[in-house]
N, C-alpha and C positions, 0 to 999 in steps of 0.2 A: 631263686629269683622269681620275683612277680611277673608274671606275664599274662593281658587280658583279664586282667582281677584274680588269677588262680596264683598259687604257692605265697610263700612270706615275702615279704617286702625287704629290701637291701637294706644294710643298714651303712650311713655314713659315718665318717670320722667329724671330729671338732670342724676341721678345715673347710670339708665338702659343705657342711652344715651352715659357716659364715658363710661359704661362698652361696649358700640357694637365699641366705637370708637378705643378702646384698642385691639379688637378681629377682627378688618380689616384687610384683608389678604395683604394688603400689601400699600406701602406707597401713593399711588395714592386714592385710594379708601378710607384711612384714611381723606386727603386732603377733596376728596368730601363729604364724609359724614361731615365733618369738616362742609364745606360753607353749605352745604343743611340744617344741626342742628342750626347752630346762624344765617341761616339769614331768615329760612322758605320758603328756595323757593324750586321749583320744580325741578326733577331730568334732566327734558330737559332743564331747565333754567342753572343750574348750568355746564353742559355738554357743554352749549355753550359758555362758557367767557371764555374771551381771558384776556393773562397779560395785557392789558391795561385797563381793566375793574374794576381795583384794584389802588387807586389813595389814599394812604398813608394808611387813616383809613377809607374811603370808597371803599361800591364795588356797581358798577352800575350794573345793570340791562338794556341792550338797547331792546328798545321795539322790534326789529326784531326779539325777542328769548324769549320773553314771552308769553304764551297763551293770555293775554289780551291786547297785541299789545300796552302797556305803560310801559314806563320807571319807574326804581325807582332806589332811592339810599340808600343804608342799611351801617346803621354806623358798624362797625368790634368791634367784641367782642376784645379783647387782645387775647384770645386764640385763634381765627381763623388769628389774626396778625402771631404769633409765625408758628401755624402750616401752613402758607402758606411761612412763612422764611424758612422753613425744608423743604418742598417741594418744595422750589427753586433750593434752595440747590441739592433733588434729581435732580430735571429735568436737571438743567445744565451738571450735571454726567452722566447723560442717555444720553442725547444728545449732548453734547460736544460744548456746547456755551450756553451763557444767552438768554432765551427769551427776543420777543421782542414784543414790544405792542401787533402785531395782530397775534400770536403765541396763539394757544388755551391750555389754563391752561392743558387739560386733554386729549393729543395728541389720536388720532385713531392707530390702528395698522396698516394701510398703509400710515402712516406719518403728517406729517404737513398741510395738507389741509383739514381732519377733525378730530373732536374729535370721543373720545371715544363713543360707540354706550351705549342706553339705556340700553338693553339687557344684557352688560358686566356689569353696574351697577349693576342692578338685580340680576346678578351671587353673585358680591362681596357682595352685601346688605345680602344676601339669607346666604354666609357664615363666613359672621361677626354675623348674630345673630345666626345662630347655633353653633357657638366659646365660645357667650357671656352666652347662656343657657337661651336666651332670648323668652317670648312669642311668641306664635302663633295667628296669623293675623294681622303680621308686614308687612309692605312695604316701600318699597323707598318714599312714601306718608306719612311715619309715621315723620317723621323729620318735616313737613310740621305745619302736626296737634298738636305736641307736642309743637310746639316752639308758634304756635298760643294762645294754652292751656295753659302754663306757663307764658306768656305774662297776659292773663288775670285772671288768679290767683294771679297776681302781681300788681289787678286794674288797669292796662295799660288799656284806650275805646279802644272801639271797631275802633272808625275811624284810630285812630292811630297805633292800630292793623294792619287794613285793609291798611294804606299808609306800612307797612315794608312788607307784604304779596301780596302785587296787589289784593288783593281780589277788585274788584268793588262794590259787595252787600254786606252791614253789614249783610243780611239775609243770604246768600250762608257761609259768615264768621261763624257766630255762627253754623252754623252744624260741622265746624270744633273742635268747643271746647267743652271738655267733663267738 
């Protein structure tokens, strides 16, 4: 269990997972936690894609915004299709035009040149799961290991795990899955 930022991050079931998505404060941080739950990546991963990074029913990954500095392409759940249709939909309204390819999914609060900070993550993570009435020693890393964990509850290998995750080591991998 996490506790204070130290040990691994709990991981949720499908259930725990709709219920923190339902109790996100708001329509942005729904969106994120959306892509960080079906695709297993990282909260700075996710922070960095831009609308062109979404190409029908894939969403790339460019290795300039990964920790391990490689690319990957993750096929889209239907449900992360839908909830990034609504959060188009938001964004346009907020900002009063469609995004455009290099337009980052998850705008910063001083505009268009960067996203949204980690730390604002964190906030909303921290009060989606106390909405949800969700466990203690959750993290924005919990999306991560859960999706990993369900993956291989579902016999999905390990390597194939590790291509939708960037994990590089199937050993570094299996710590992720409970």
């Amino acid at each position: 269990m996490k506790i204070d930022g130290q040990g691994q991050a709990e991981v949720l079931t499908p259930d725990e997972l709709e219920k923190l998505l339902d109790n996100a404060p708001c329509m942005r941080s729904r969106a994120l936690f959306s892509v960080m739950i079906f695709s297993g990546s990282r909260i700075s991963e996710s922070l960095q894609l831009r609308w062109g990074a979404i190409q029908e029913s894939q969403l790339i990954f460019k290795k300039e915004t990964t920790k391990t500095k490689t690319s990957r392409e993750i096929l889209l759940h239907n449900r992360v299709i839908n909830e990034l249709k609504t959060y188009k939909e938001f964004w346009t309204n907020k900002y009063g035009r469609g995004p455009n390819s290099r337009d980052y999914l998850f705008v910063g609060r001083f505009g268009f040149t960067e996203p949204l900070t980690r730390q604002w993550g964190d906030k909303a993570w921290h009060k989606a799961i106390k909405g949800a009435g969700l466990k203690a020693g959750t993290s924005t890393h919990t999306p991560r290991r859960s999706f990993c964990t369900t993956l291989h509850s579902k016999n999905i290998g390990l390597a194939t795990i590790a291509s939708f995750s960037g994990h590089q080591s199937l050993d570094q991998l299996q710590t992720y899955i409970s």
